[in-house]
MDTraj code that builds the backbone (N, CA, C; nanometers):
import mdtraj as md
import numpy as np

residues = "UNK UNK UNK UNK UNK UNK UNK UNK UNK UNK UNK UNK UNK UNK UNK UNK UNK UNK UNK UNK UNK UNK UNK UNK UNK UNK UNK UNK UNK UNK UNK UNK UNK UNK UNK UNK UNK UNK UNK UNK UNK UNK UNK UNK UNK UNK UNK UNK UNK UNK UNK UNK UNK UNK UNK UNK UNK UNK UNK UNK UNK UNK UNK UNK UNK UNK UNK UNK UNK UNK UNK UNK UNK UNK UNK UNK UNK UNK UNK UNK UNK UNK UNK UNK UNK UNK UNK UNK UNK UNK UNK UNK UNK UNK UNK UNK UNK UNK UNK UNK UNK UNK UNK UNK UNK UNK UNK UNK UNK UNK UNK UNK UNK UNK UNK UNK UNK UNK UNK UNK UNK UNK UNK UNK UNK UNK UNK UNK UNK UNK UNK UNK UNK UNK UNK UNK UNK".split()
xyz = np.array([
    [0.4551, -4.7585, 0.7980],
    [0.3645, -4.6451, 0.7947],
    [0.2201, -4.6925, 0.8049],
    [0.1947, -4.7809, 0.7394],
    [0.0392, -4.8685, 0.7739],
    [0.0404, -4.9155, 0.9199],
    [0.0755, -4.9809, 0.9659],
    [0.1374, -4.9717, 1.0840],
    [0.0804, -4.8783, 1.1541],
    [0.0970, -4.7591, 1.1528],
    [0.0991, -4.6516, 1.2347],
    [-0.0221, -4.5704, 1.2376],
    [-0.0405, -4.5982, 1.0948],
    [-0.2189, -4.5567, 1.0411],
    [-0.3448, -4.6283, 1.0809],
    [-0.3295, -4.7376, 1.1149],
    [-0.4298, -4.8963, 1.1598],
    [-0.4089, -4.8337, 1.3197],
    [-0.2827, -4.7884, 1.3821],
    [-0.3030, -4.7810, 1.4979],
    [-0.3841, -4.6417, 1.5790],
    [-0.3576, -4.5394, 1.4544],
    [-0.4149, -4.4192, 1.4921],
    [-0.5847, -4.4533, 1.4257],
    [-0.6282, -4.4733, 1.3129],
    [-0.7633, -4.5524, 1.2955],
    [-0.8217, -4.5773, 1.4209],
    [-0.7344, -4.6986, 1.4611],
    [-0.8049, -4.7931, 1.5679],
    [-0.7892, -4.6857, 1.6615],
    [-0.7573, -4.5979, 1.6917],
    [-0.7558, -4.5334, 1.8558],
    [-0.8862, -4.3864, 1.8429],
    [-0.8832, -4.3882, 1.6879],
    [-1.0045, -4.2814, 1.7077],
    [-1.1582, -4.3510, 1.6693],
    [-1.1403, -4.4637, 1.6415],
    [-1.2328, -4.5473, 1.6330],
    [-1.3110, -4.6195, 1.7805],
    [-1.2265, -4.6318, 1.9098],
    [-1.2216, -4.6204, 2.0242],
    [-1.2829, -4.5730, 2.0173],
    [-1.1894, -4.4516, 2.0439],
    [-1.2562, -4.2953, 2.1152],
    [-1.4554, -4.2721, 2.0656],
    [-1.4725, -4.2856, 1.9325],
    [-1.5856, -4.2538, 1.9240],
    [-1.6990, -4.3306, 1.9570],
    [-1.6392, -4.4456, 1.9950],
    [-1.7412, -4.6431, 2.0053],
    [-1.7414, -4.5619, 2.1796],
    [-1.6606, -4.5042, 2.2498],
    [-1.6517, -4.4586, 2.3778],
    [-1.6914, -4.3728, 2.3884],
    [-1.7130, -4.2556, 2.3689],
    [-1.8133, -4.1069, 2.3983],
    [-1.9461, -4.1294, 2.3306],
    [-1.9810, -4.2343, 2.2205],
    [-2.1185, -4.2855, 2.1197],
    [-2.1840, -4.3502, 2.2998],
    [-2.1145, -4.4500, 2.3955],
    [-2.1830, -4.5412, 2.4786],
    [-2.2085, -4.4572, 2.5706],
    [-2.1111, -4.3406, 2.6153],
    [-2.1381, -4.1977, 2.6783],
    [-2.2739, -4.1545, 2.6948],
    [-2.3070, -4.1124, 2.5192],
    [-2.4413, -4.0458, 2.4889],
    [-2.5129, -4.1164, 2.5351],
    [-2.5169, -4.2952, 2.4540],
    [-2.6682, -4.3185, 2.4709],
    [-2.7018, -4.3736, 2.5911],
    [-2.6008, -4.3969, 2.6791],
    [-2.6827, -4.4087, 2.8602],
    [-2.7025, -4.2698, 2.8502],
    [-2.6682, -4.1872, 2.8498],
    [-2.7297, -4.0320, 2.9032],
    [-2.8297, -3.9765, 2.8297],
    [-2.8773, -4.0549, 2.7292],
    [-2.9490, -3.9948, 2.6139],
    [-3.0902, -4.0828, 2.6393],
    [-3.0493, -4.2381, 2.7444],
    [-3.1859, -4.3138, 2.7479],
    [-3.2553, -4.2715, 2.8762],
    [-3.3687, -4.2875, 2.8545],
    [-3.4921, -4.2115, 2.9565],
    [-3.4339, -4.3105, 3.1237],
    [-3.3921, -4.3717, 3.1406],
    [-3.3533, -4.3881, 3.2515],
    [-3.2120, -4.3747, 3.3100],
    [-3.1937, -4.2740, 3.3053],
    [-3.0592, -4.2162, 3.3055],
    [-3.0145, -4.2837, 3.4260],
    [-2.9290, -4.3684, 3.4480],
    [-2.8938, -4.4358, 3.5764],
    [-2.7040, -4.4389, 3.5758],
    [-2.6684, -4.3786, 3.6502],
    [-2.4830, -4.3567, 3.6666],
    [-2.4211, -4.4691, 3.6545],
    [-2.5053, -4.5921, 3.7118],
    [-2.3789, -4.7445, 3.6935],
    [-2.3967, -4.7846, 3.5763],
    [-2.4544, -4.7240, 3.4701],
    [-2.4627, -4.7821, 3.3803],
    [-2.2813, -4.7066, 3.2997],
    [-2.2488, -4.6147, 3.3338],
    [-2.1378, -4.5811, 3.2853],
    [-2.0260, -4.6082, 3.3398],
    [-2.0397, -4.7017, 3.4590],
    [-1.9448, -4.7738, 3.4867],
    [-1.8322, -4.8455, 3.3950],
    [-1.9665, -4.8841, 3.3347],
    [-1.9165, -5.0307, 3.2040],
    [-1.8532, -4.9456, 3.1246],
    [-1.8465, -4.8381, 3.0775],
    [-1.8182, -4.7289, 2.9674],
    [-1.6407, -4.7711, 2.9565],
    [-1.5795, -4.7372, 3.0700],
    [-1.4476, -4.7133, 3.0556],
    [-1.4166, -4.6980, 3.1773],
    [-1.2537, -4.6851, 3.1983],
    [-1.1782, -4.7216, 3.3515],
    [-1.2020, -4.5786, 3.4140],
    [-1.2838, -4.5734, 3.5111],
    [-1.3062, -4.4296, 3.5993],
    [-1.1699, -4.3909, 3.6502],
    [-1.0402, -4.4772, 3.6258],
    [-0.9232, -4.4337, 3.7089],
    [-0.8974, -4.3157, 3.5891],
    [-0.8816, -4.3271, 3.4709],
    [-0.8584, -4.2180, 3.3619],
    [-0.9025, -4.0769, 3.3637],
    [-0.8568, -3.9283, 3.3735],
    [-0.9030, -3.8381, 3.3635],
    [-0.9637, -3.7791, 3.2766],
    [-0.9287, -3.8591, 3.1389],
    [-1.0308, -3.8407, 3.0383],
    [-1.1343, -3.8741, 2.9834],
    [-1.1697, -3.9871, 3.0935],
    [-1.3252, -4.0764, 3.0734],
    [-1.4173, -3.9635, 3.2035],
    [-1.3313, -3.9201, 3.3231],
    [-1.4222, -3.8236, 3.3994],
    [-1.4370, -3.7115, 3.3309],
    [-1.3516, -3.6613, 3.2639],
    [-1.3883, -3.5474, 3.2022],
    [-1.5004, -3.5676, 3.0948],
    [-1.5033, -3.6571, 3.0182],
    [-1.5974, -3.6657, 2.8724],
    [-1.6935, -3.6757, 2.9669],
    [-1.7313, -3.7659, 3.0759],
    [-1.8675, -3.7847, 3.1540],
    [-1.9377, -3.6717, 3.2015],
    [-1.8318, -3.5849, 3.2474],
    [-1.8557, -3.4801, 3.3226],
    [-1.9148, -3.4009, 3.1686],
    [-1.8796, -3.3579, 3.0839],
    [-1.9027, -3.2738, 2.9689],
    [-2.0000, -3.3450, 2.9049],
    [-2.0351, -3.4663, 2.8849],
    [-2.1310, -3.4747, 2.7932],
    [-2.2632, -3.4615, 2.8808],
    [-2.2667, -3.4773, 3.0208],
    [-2.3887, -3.4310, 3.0725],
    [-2.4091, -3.2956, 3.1143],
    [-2.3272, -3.2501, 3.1480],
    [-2.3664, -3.0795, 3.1128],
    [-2.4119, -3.0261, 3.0330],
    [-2.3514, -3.0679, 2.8939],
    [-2.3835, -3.0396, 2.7679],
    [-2.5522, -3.0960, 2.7170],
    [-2.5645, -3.2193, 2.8005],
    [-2.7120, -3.2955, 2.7906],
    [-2.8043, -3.1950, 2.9161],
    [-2.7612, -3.1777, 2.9691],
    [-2.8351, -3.0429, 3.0818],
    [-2.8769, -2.9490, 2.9636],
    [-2.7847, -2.8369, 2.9726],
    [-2.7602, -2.7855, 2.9005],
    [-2.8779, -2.7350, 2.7832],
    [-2.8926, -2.8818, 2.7583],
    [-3.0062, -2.9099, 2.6314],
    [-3.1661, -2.9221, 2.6543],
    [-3.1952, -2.9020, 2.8020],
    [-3.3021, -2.9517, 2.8438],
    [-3.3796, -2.8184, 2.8210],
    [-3.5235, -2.8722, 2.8269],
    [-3.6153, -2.6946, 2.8504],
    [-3.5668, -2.6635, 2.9705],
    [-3.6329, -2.4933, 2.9884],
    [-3.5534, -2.4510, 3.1526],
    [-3.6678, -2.4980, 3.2443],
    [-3.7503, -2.5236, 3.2094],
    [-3.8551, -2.5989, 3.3251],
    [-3.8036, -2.7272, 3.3874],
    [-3.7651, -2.8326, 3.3123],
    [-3.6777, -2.9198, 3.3540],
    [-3.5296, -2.9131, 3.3921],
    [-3.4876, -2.8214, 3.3863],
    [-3.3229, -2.7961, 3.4176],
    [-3.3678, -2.7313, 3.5673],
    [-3.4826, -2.6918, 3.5817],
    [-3.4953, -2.6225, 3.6931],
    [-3.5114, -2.7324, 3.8153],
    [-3.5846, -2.8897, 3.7402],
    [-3.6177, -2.9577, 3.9005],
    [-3.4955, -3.0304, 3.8796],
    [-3.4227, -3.0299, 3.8140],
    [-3.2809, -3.1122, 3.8677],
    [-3.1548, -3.0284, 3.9586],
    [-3.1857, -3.0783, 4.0551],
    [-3.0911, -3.0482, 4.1550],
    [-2.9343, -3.1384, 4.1835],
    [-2.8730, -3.0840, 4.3177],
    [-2.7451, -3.1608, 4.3295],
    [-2.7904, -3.3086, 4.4214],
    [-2.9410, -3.3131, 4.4244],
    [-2.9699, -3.4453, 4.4351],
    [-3.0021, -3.5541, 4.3649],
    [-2.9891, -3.5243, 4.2181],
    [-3.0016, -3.6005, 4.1053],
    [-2.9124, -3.7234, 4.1072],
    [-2.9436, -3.8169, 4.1176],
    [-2.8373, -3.9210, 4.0770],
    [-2.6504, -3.8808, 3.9895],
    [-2.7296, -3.8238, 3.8747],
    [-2.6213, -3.8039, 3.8129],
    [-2.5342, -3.6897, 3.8335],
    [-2.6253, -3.5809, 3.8699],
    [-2.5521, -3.4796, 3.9547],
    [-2.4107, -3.5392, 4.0986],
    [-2.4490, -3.6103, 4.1310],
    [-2.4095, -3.6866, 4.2581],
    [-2.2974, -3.7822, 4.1792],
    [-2.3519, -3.8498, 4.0832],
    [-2.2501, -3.9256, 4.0357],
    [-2.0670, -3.8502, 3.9726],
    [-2.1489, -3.7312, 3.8926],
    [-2.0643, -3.6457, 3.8056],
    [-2.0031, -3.5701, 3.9260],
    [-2.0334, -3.5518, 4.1098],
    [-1.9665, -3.4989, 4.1930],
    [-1.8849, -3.5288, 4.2274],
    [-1.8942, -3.7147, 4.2482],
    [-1.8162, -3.7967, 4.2958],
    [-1.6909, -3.7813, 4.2313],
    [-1.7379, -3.8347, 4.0890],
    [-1.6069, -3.8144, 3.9401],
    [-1.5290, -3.7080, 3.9840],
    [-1.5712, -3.5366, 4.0128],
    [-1.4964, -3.4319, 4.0378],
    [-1.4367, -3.4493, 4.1593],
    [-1.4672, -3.4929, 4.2144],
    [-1.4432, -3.4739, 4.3611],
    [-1.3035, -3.5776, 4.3825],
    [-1.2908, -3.6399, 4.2884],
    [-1.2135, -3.7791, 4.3130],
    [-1.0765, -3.6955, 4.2364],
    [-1.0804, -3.5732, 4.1599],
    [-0.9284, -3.5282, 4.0830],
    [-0.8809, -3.4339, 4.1179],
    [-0.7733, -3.3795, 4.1529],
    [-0.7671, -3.2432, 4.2483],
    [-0.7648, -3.1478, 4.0988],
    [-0.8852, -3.1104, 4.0798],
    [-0.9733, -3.0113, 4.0129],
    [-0.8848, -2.8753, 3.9785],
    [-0.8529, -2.8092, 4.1114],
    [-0.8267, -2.6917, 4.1361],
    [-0.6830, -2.6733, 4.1210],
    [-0.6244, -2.7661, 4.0209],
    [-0.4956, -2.7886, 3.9478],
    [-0.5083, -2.6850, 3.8360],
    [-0.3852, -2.5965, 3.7889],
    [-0.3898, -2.5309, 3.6578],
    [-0.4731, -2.6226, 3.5306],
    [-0.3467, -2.6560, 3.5271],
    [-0.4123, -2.8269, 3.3653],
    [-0.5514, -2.8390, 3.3777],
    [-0.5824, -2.9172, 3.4721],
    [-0.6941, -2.9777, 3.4921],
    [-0.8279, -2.8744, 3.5029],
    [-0.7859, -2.7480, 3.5827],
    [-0.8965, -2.6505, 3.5854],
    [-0.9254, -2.5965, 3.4762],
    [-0.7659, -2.5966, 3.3998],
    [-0.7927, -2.5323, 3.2111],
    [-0.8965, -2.6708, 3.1547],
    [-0.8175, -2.7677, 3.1319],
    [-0.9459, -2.8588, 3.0832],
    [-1.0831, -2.8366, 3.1116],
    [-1.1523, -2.8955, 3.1991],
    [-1.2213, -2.9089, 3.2922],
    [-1.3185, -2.7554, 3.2453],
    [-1.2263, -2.6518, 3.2399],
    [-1.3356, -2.5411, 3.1908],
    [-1.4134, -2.5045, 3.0903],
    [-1.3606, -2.6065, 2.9847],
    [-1.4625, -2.5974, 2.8637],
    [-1.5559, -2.7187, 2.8744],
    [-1.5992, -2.8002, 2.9578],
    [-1.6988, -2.8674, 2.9990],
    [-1.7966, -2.7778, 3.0580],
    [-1.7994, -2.6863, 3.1021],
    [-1.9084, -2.5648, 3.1361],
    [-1.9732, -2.5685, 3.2643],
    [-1.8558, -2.6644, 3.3625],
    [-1.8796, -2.6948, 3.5251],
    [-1.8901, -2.5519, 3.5872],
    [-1.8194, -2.4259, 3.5124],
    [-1.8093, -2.3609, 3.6275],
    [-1.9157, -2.2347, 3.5787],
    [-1.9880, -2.2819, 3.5473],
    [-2.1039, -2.1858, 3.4711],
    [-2.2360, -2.2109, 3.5549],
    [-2.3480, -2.0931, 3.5602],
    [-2.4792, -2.1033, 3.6321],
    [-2.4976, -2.1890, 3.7476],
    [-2.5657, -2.2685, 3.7329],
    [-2.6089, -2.3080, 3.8422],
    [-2.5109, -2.4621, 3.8836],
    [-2.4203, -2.4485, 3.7970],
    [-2.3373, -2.5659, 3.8599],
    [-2.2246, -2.5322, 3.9024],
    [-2.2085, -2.4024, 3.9709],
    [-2.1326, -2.3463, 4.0880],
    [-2.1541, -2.4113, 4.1983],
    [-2.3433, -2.4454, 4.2195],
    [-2.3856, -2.5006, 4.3471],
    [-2.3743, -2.6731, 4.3568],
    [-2.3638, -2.7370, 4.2292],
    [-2.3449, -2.8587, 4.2446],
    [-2.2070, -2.8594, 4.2153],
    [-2.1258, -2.7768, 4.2235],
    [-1.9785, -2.8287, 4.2806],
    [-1.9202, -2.7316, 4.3331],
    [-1.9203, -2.6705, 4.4235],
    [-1.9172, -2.5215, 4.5386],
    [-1.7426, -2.5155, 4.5196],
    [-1.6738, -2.6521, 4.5531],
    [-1.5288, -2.6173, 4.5668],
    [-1.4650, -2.6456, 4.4531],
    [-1.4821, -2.6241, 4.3296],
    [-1.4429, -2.5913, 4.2444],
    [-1.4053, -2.4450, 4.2274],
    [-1.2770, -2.3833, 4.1820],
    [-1.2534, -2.2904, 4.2047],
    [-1.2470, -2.2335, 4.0265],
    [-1.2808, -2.0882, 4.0215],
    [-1.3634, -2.0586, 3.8904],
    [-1.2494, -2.0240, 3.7934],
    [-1.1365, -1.9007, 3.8511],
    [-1.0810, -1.8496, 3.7618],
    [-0.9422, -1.8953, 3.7162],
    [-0.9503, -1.9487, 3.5929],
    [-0.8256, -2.0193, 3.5271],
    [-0.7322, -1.9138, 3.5258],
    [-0.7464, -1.8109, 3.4557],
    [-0.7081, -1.6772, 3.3967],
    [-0.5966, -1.6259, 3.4987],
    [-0.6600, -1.6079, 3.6176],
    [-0.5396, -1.5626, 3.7560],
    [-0.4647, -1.6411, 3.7320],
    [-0.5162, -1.7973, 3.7573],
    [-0.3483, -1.8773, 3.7808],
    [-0.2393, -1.9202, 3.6698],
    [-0.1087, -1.9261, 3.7548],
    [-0.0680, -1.9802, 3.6219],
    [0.0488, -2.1567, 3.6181],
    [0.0523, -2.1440, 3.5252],
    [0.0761, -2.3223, 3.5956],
    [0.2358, -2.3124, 3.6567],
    [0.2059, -2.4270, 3.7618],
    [0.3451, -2.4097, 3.8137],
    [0.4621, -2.5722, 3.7429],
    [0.5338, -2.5544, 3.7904],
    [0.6637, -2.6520, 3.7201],
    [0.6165, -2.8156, 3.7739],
    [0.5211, -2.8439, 3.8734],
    [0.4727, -2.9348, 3.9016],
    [0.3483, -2.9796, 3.7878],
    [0.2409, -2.9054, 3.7904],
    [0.1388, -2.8645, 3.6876],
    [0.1967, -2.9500, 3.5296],
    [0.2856, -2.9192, 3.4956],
    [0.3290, -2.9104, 3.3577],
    [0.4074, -3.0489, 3.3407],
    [0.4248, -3.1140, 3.4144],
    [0.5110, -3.2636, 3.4174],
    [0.3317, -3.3679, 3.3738],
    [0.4144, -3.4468, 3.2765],
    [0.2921, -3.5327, 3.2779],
    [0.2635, -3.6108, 3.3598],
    [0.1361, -3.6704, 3.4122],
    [0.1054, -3.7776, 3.5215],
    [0.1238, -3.9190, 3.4614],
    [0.2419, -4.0119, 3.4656],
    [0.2734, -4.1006, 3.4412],
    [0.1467, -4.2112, 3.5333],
    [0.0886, -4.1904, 3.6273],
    [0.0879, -4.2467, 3.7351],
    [-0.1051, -4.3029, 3.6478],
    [-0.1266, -4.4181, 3.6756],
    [-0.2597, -4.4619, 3.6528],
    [-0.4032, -4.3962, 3.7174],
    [-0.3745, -4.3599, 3.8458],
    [-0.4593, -4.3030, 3.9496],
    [-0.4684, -4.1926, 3.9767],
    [-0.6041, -4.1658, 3.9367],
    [-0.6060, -3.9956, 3.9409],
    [-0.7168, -3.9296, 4.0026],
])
top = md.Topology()
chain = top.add_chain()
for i, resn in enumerate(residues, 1):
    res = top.add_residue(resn, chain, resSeq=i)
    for name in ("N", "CA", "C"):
        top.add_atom(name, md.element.get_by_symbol(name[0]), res)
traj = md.Trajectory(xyz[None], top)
């Protein structure tokens, strides 16, 4: 049972040493995308997703004077496109996830156009619901 406790410890102890290195590249004044390279394996859907959400959420936070000159030419805008662009998005699962990151809200309709909005219509199919064993996503 210790055992099992040291291993769940250690995995949320991870997790937070990993979304903490998240913040503070996105939190330091030179916000630069390769720096989250180093973060964690971009093949994982849950390192694109936290990336994708903690800078929205860091948007999000800005005055609207500055939310206004960042466009889909922003570095990180571009970076966080790539990330989306690389998972087929417009999956049930993934579009349910993916929607409480707040991608498909205001003005980041336009920095990701083919993202498709409404979870609610679809519903998952028997493919959808199998887990992705597979590393590459």
């Amino acid at each position: 049972a210790n055992l099992y406790l040291d291993k769940i410890s250690y995995a949320i102890k991870d997790e937070y040493r990993f979304i903490k290195r998240i913040k503070y590249i996105l939190n330091s004044e030179h916000t630069n995308p390769n720096g989250l390279l180093l973060c964690g394996n971009l093949e994982t859907m849950h390192y694109k997703y936290e990336i994708t959400k903690i800078f929205l959420e860091k948007h999000q936070s800005y005055t609207e004077s500055y939310r206004n000159i960042i466009d889909k030419n922003n570095p990180m805008v571009q970076f966080t496109r790539n990330l989306i662009g690389s998972v087929p998005i417009n999956e049930y699962i993934l579009k349910e996830k993916f929607q409480s990151s707040g991608i498909y809200d205001g003005e980041y309709k336009n920095w990701y156009p083919w993202v498709e909005q409404d979870v609610s219509m679809d519903a998952p199919s028997n493919n959808n619901l199998q887990p992705n064993t597979s590393n590459a996503v």
